[in-house]
Every structure is written in structure tokens, then in C-alpha cells.
PADO-41247 format. One record per residue: z negated, y negated, x of N, C-alpha, C, O in turn; residue number from 1; residue in one letter. Coordinates in steps of 0.02 Angstrom, whole numbers, plus 50000, padded with zeros to 5 digits. Each point is the difference from the previous one (the first is absolute). Layout:
residues N
+-------+-------+-------+-------+-------+-------+-------+-------+-------+-------+-------+-------+-----+---------+
:  n_c3 :  n_c2 :  n_c1 : ca_c3 : ca_c2 : ca_c1 :  c_c3 :  c_c2 :  c_c1 :  o_c3 :  o_c2 :  o_c1 : num : residuo :
+-------+-------+-------+-------+-------+-------+-------+-------+-------+-------+-------+-------+-----+---------+
:     Z :     Y :     X :     Z :     Y :     X :     Z :     Y :     X :     Z :     Y :     X : NUM :       A :
...
+-------+-------+-------+-------+-------+-------+-------+-------+-------+-------+-------+-------+-----+---------+
***
This chain:
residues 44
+-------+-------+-------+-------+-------+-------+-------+-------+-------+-------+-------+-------+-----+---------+
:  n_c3 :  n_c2 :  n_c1 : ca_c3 : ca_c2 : ca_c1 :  c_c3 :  c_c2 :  c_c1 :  o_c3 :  o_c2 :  o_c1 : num : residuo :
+-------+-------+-------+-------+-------+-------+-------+-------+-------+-------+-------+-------+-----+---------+
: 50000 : 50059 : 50043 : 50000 : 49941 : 49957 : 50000 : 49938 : 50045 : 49964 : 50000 : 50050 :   1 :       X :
: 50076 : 49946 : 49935 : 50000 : 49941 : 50036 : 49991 : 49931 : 49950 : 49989 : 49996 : 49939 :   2 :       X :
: 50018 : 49958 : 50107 : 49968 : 49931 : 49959 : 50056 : 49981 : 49942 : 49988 : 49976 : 49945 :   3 :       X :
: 50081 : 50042 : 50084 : 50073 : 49988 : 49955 : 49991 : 50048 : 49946 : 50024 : 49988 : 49945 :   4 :       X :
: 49936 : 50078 : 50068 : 50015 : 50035 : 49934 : 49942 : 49992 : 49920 : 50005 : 50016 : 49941 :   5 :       X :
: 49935 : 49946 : 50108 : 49955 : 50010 : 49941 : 50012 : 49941 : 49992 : 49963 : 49990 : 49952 :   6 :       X :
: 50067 : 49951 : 50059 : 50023 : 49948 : 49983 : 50041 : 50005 : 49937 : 49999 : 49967 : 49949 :   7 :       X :
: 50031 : 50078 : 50068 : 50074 : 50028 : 49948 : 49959 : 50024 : 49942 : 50000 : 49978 : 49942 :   8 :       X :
: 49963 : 50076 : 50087 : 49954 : 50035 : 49920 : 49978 : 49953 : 49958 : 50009 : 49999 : 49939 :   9 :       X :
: 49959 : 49958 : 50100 : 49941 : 49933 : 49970 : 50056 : 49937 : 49969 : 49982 : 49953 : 49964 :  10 :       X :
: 50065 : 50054 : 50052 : 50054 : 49972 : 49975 : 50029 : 50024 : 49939 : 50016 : 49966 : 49951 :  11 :       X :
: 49987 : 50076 : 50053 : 50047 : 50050 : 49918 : 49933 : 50020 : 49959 : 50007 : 50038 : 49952 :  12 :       X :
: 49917 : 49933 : 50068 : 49955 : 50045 : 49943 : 49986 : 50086 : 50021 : 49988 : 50035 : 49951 :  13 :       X :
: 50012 : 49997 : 50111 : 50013 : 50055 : 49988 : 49910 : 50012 : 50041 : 49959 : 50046 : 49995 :  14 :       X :
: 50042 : 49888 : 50046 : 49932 : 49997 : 50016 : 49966 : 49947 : 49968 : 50026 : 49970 : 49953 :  15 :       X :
: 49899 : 50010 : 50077 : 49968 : 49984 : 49961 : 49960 : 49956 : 50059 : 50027 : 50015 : 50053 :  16 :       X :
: 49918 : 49935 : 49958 : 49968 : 49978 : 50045 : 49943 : 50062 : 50026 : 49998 : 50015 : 50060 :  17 :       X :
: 49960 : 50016 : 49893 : 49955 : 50058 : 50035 : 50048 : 50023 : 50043 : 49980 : 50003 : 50058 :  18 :       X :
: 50084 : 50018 : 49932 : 50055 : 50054 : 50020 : 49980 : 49977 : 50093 : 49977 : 50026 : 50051 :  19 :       X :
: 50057 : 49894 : 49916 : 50004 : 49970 : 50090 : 49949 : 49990 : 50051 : 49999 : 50006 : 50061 :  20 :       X :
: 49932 : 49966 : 49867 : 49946 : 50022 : 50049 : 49988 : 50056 : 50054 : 49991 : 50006 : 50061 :  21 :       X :
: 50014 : 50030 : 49887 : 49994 : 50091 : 50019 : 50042 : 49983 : 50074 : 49965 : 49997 : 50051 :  22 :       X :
: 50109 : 49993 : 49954 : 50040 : 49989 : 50072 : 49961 : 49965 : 50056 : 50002 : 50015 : 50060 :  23 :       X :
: 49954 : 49922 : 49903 : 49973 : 49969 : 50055 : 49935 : 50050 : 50021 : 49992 : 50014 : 50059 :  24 :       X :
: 49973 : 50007 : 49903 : 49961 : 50045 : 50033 : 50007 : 50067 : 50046 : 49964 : 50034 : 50036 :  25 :       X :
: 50116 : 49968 : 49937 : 50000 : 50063 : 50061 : 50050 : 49972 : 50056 : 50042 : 50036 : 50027 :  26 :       X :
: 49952 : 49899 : 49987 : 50032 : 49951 : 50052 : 50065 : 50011 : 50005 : 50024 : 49996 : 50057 :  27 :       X :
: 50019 : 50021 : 49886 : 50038 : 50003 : 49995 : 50063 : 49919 : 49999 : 50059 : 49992 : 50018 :  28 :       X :
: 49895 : 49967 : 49954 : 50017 : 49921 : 49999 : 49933 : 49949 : 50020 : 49939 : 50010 : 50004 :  29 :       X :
: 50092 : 49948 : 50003 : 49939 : 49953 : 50015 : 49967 : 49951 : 49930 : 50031 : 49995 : 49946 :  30 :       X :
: 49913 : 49976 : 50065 : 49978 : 49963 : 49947 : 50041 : 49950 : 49996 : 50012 : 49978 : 49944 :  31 :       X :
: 50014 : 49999 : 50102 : 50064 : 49950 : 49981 : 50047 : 50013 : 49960 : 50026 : 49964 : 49958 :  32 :       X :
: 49990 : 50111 : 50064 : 50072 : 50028 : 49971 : 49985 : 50013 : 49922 : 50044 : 50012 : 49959 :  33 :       X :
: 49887 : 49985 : 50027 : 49971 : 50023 : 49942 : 50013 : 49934 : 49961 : 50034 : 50015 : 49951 :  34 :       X :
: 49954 : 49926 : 50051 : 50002 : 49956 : 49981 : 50075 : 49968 : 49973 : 50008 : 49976 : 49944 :  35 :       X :
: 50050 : 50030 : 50114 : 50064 : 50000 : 50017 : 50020 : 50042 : 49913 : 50021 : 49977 : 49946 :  36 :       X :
: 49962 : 50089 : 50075 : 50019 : 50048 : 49942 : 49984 : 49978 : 49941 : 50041 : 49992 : 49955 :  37 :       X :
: 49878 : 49994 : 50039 : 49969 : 49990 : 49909 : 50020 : 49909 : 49979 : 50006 : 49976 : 49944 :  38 :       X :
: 50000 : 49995 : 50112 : 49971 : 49938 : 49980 : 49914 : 49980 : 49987 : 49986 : 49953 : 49964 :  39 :       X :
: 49971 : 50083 : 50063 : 49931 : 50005 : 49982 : 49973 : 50026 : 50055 : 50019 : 50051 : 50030 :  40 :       X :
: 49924 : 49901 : 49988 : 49961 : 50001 : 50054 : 49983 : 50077 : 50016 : 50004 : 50040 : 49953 :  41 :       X :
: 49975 : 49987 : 50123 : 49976 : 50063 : 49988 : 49926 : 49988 : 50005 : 49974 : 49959 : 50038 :  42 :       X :
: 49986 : 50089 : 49909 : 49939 : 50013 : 49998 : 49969 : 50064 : 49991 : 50007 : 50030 : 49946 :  43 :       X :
: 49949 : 50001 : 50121 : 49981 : 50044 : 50035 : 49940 : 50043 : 49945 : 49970 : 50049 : 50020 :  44 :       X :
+-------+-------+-------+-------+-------+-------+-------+-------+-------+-------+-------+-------+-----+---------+
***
């Protein structure tokens, strides 16, 4: 999984913000990238 694809999910509805959380916790993206993605601050 990369930052372009859950971008894409979180884009079409197919994810969700927990979804991306969930990515940032397994450091998959950064809290930036989290933000980038939801539009919404990340909170831990």
C-alpha cells in the first residue's frame, strides 16, 4: 500500500479516515500525509 493508493481509496469513498489512521499507525504514511489525505488534523 502506498500514499497514491490510499489517497485514491479515500478519494472514491472506498476508505474512510479510521481506514487511514489505521495506515498512519502502522507507518505506513505520515501524520502529514494523513492530513494531505482527510483534510483533518491527525489525532493520536
Amino acid at each position: 500500500m502506498t500514499f497514491e493508493m490510499i489517497k485514491k481509496n479515500y478519494d472514491r469513498g472506498l476508505w474512510n479516515a479510521v481506514m487511514v489512521k489505521t495506515a498512519v499507525l502502522k507507518r505506513v504514511i505520515t501524520e502529514e500525509q494523513f492530513k494531505e489525505i482527510t483534510g483533518q488534523d491527525y489525532v493520536a
